[in-house]
C-alpha positions as CSV (number, residue, x, y, z in Angstrom):
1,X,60.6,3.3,17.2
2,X,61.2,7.0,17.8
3,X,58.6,7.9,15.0
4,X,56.1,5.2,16.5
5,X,56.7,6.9,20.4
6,X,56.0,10.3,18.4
7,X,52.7,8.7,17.2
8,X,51.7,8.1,20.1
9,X,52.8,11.2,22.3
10,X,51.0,13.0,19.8
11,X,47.8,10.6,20.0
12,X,48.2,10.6,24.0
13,X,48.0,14.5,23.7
14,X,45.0,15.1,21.0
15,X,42.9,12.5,22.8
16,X,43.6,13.8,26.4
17,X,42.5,17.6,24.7
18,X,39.6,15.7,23.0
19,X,38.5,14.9,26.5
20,X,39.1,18.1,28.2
21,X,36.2,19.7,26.3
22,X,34.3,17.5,28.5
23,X,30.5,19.5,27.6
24,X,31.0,18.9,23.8
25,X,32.0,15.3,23.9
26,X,29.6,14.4,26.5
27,X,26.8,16.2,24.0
28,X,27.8,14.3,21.0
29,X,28.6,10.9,23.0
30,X,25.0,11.7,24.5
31,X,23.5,12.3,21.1
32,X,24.8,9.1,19.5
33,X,23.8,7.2,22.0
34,X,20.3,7.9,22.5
35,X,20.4,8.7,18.9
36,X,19.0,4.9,17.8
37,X,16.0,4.4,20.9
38,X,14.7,8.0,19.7
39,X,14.9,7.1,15.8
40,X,13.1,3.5,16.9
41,X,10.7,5.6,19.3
42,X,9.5,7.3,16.4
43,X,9.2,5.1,13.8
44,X,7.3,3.0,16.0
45,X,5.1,5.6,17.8
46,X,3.7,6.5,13.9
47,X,3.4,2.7,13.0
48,X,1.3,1.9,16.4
49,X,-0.7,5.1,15.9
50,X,-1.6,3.6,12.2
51,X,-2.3,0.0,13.5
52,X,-4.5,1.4,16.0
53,X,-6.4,3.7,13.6
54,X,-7.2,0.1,11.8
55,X,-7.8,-1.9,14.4
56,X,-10.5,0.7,16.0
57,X,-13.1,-0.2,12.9
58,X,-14.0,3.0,12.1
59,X,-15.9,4.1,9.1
60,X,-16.9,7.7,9.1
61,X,-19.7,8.6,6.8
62,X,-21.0,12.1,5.2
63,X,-24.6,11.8,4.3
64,X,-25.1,8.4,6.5
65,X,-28.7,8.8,6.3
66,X,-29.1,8.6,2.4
67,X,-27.4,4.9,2.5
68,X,-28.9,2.1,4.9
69,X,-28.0,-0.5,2.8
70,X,-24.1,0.3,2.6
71,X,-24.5,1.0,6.9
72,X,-26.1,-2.7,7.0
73,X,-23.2,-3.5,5.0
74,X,-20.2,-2.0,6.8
75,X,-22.1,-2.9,9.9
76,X,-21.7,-6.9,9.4
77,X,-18.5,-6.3,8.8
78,X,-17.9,-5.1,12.0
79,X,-17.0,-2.0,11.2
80,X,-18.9,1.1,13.5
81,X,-20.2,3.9,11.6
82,X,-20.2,7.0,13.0
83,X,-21.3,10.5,11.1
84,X,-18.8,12.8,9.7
85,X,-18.7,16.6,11.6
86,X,-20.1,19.3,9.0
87,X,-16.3,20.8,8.6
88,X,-15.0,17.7,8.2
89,X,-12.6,18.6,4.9
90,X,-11.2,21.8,7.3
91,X,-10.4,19.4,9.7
92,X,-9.0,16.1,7.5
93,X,-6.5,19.8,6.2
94,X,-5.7,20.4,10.2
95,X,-5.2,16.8,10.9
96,X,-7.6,17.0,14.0
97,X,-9.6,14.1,12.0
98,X,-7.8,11.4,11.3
99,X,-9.7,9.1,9.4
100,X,-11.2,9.7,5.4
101,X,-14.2,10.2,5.0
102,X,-16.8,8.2,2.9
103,X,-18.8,10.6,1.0
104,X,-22.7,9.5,0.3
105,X,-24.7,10.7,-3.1
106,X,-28.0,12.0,-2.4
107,X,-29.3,9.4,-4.7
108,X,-27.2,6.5,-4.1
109,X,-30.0,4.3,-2.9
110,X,-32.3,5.1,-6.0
111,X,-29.2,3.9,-7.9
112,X,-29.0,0.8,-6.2
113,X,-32.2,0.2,-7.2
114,X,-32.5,1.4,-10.8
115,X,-29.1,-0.5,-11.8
116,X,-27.1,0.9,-14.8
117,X,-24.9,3.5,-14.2
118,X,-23.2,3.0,-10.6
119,X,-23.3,5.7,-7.9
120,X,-20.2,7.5,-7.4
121,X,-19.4,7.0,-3.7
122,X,-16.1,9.7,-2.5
123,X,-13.4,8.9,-0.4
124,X,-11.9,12.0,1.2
125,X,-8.7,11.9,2.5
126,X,-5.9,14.9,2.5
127,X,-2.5,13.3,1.7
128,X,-0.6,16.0,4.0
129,X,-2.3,13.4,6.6
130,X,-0.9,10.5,7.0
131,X,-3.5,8.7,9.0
132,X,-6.3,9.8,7.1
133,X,-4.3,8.8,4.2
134,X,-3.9,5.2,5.4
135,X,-7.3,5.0,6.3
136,X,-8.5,5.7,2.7
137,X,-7.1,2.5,1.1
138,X,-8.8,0.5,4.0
139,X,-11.8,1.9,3.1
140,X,-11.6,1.8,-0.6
141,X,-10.9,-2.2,-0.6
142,X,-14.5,-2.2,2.1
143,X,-16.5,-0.5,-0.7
144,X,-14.7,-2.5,-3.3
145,X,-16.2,-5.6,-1.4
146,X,-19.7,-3.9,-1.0
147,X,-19.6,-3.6,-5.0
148,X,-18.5,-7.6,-5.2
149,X,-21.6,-8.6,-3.3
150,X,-24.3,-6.7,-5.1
151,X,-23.1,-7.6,-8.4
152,X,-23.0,-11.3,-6.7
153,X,-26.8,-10.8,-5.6
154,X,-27.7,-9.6,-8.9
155,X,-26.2,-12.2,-10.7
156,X,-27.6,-14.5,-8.6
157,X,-31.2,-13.4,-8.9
158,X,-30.3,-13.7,-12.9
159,X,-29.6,-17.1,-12.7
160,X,-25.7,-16.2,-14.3
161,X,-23.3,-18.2,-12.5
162,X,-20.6,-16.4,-10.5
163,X,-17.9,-16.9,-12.3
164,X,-18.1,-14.8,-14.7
165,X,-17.3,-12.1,-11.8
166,X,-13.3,-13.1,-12.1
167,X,-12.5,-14.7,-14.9
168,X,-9.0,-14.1,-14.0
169,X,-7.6,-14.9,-10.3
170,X,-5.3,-12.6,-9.4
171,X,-2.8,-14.0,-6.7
172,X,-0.3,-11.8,-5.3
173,X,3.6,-13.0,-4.4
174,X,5.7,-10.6,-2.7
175,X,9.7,-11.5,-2.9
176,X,10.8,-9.5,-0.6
177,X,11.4,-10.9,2.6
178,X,10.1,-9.5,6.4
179,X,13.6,-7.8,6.9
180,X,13.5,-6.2,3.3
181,X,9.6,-4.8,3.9
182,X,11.2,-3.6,7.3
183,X,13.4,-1.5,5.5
184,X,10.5,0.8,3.9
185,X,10.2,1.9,7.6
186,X,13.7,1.9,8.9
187,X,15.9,2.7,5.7
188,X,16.4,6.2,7.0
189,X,18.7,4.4,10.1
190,X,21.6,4.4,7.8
191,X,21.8,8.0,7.2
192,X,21.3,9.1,11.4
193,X,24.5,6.7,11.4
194,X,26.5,8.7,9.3
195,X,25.6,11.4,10.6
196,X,26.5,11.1,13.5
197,X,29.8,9.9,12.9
198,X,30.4,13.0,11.0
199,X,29.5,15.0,14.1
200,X,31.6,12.9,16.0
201,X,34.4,13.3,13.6
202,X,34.2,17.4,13.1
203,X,34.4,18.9,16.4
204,X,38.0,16.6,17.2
205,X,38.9,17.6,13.5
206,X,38.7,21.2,13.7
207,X,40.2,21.5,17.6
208,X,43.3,19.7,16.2
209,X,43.9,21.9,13.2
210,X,42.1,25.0,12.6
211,X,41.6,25.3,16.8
212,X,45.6,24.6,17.6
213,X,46.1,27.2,14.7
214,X,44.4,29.7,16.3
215,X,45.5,29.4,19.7
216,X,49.2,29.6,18.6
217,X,49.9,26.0,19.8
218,X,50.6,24.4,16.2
219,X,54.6,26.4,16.1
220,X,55.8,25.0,19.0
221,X,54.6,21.2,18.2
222,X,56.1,22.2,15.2
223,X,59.4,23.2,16.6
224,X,60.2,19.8,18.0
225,X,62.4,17.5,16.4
226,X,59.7,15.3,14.8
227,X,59.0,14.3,11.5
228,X,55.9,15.8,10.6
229,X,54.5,12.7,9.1
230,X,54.4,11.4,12.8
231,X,52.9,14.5,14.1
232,X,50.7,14.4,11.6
233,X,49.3,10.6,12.0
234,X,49.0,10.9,15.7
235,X,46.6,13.9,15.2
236,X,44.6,12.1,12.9
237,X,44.9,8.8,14.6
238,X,42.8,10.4,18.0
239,X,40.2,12.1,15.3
240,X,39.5,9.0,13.9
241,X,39.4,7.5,17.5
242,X,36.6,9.5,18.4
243,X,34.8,9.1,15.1
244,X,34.8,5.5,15.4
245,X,33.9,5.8,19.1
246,X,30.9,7.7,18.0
247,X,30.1,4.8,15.2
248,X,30.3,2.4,18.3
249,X,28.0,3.6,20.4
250,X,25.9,4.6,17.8
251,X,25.3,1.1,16.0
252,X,25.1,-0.9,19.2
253,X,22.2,1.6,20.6
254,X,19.8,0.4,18.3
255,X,20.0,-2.4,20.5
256,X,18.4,-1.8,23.3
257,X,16.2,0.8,21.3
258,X,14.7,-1.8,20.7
259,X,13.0,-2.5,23.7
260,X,10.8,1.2,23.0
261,X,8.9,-0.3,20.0
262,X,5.6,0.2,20.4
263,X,4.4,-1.7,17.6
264,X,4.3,-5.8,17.4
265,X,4.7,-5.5,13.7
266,X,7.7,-3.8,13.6
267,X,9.2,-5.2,16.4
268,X,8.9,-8.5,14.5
269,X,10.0,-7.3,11.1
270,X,13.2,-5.3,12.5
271,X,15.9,-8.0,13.1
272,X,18.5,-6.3,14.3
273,X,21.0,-8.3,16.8
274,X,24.8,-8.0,17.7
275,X,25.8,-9.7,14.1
276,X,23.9,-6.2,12.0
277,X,25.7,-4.4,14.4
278,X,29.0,-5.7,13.3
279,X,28.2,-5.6,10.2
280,X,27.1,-1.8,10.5
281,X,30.9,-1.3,12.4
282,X,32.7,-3.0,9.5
283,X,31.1,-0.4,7.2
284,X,31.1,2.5,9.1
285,X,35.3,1.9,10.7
286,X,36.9,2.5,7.3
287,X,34.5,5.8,6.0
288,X,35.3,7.2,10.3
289,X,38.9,7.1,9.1
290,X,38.3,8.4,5.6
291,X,35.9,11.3,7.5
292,X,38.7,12.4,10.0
293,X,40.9,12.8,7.4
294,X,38.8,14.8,4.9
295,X,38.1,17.3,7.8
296,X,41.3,17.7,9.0
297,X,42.5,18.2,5.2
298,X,39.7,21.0,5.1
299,X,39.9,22.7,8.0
300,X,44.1,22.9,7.9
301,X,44.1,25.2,4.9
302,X,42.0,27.7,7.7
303,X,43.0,30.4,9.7
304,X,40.5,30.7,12.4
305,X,38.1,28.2,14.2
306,X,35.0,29.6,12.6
307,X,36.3,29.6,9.1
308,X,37.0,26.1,9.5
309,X,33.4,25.5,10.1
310,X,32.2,27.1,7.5
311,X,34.4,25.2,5.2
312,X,33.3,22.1,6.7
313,X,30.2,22.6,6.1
314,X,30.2,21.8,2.4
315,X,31.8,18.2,3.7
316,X,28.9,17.9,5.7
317,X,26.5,19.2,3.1
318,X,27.7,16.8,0.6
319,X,27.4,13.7,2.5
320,X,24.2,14.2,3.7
321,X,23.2,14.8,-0.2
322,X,25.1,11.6,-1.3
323,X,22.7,8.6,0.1
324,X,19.8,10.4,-1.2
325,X,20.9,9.4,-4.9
326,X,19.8,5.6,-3.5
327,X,16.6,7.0,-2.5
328,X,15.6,8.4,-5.6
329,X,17.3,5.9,-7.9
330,X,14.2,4.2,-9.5
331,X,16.3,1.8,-11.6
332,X,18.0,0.0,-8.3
333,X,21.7,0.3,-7.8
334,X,24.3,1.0,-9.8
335,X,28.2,-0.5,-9.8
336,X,29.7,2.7,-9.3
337,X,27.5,3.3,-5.9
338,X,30.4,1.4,-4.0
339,X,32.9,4.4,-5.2
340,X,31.4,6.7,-3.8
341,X,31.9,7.2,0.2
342,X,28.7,8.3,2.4
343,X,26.3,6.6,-0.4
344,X,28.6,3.6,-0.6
345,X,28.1,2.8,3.5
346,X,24.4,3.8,3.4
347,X,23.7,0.9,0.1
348,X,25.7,-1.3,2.4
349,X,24.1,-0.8,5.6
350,X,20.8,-1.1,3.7
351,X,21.5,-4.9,2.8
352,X,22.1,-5.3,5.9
353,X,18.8,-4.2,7.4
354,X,17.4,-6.4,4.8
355,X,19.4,-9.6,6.1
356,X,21.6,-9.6,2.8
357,X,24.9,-10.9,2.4
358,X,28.0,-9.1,1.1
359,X,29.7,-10.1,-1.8
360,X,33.8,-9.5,-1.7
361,X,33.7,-6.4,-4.3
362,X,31.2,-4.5,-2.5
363,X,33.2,-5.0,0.9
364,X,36.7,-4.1,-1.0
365,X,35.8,-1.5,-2.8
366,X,34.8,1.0,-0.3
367,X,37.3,-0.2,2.0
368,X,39.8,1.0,-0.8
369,X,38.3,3.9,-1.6
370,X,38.4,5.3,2.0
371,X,41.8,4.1,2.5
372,X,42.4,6.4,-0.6
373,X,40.9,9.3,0.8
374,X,42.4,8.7,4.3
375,X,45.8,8.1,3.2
376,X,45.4,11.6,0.5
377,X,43.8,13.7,3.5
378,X,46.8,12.3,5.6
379,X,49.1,13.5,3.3
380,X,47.6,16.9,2.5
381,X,47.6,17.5,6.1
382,X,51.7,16.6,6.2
383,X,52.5,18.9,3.4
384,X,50.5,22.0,4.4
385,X,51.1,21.7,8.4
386,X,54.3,23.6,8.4
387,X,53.2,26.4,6.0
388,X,49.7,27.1,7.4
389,X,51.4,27.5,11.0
390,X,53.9,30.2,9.8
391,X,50.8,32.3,7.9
């Protein structure tokens, strides 16, 4: 009982100093928060900029005048053509066109008409530019189609029977489900997440070690009669508060960010309700633990505030590296993902974007592992407390 009141004298203290710094906690309490609406805001003002770049049917043509029959064509299909600007590749390069541009031979009608070898019709996009970019498979699969009915009319006029056009059909089957297509937008939600935590987790981790050291308040703590193990878990105990404070407010903001999408589409393919957000907590609880303790084990073994931050850094550094291994993984995901903490939570968090369900390994083993780390950082913290106060 007299370790547990220590525990908690100690946690009563850290939290109450944690909340005297009232301008950095508000900023990182701020920044988780809106955090997820300004992610969403994003995503979704570049998904609605796309659909309304298609829905405008907009063909822009170089050389319009050498092809009437392709503007009859792109004109029943209700597409409006309008003539490309004489600089148009200088501006596709600045972005201030944001559409490809359909590129006319000055023969292309004598082609048409002479048969044989087909005209070579360009489509000129830049790939820096998104939009543009988009636009150019649109408009590849409308010239495709143009192709497809003149080879119809001329095999028509032939008397060859259709047919012989496809004598394969091709039809497509996606298995990936709305919430897994979602995720080629929204995958990058995980790592803002950890992030944020992180943040969350630093400036508490640093005030309590490396901050107390240098401010000559760690040798009287020190001097009570504690055992440091006690001292030691209270610390860590209101770091990991905060952290998971931060993961809170963090996972249930993409809530209501959700009102901000501008885009029908990906308001209908991100599902995300108070069951992901759950979910996201009963990933992101155990790593805000494992986090806190890291730091703290880090920044301990430093003299001053600013060293501590630099040493961090590399903590930092290396979890932000760790989730892009998933990213660039062509050959899907491997076993030993789940060992690994940052990348571990971000594969997790991922399935659950796509609606998928856990099985009991990939729930244990990260839950071990960052028990492991949290109980080691813990420990190193114990052992090195009294020493790095006396240097």
């Amino acid at each position: 009982m007299k370790a547990l009141r220590t525990v908690l004298t100690i946690f009563r203290k850290e939290i109450t100093d944690a909340l005297r710094d009232r301008r950095t906690l508000l900023t990182v309490l701020v920044s988780s928060v809106l955090m997820g609406p300004l992610v969403l805001l994003a995503i979704s003002a570049l998904v609605a900029s796309l659909e309304s770049s298609a829905e405008r049917r907009e063909v822009v043509v170089a050389g319009i005048e050498r092809a009437p029959t392709l503007i009859n064509f792109f004109e029943r299909q209700t597409y409006t053509v309008k003539p490309a600007p004489p600089d148009y590749e200088a501006q596709l390069r600045s972005a201030r066109l944001t559409d490809a541009v359909v590129v006319v031979p000055k023969d292309f009608e004598a082609a048409l008409v002479r048969g044989g070898a087909a005209p070579v019709v360009e489509i000129v996009a830049d790939s820096a530019n998104q939009r543009s970019q988009a636009s150019a498979g649109r408009i590849a699969q409308l010239l495709a189609g143009f192709g497809r009915e003149r080879a119809t009319l001329s095999l028509a006029l032939r008397g060859v029977s259709l047919d012989l056009l496809e004598p394969v059909q091709v039809e497509p089957r996606d298995l990936a489900s709305t919430q897994t297509r979602a995720t080629q937008i929204t995958g990058m939600l995980p790592f803002f997440v950890l992030m944020a935590v992180l943040a969350g987790a630093l400036n508490a981790a640093l005030d309590t070690t490396a901050g107390e050291r240098e401010r000559g308040s760690l040798e009287p703590l020190l001097m009570n009669p504690a055992q440091r193990w006690a001292i030691v878990i209270g610390k860590w105990s209101a770091v990991a508060s905060v952290a998971m404070l931060i993961a809170v407010l963090s996972c249930f903001s993409f809530l209501p960010g959700q009102w901000l999408l501008r885009s029908d589409t990906l308001a209908a393919m991100f599902q995300y309700g108070a069951r992901e957000a759950l979910l996201f907590l009963v990933v992101l609880l155990p790593f805000a633990a494992a986090a806190s303790a890291l730091l703290m084990a880090v920044a301990i073994r430093c003299r001053t505030f600013k060293e501590a931050q630099a040493a961090t850094t590399v903590v930092m550094l290396g979890a932000s590296l760790l989730p892009l291994i998933n990213v660039f993984s062509l050959g899907g995901e491997s076993p030993w993902y789940l060992w690994v903490p940052a990348l571990a939570q971000n594969v997790l968090m991922t399935h659950v974007l796509k609606g998928e369900s856990f099985s009991v390994t990939q729930v244990v083993v990260p839950i071990a592992v960052c028990a492991a780390v949290a109980a080691a950082g813990v420990w190193f913290v114990a052992r090195t407390l009294r020493t790095a106060a006396v240097r």
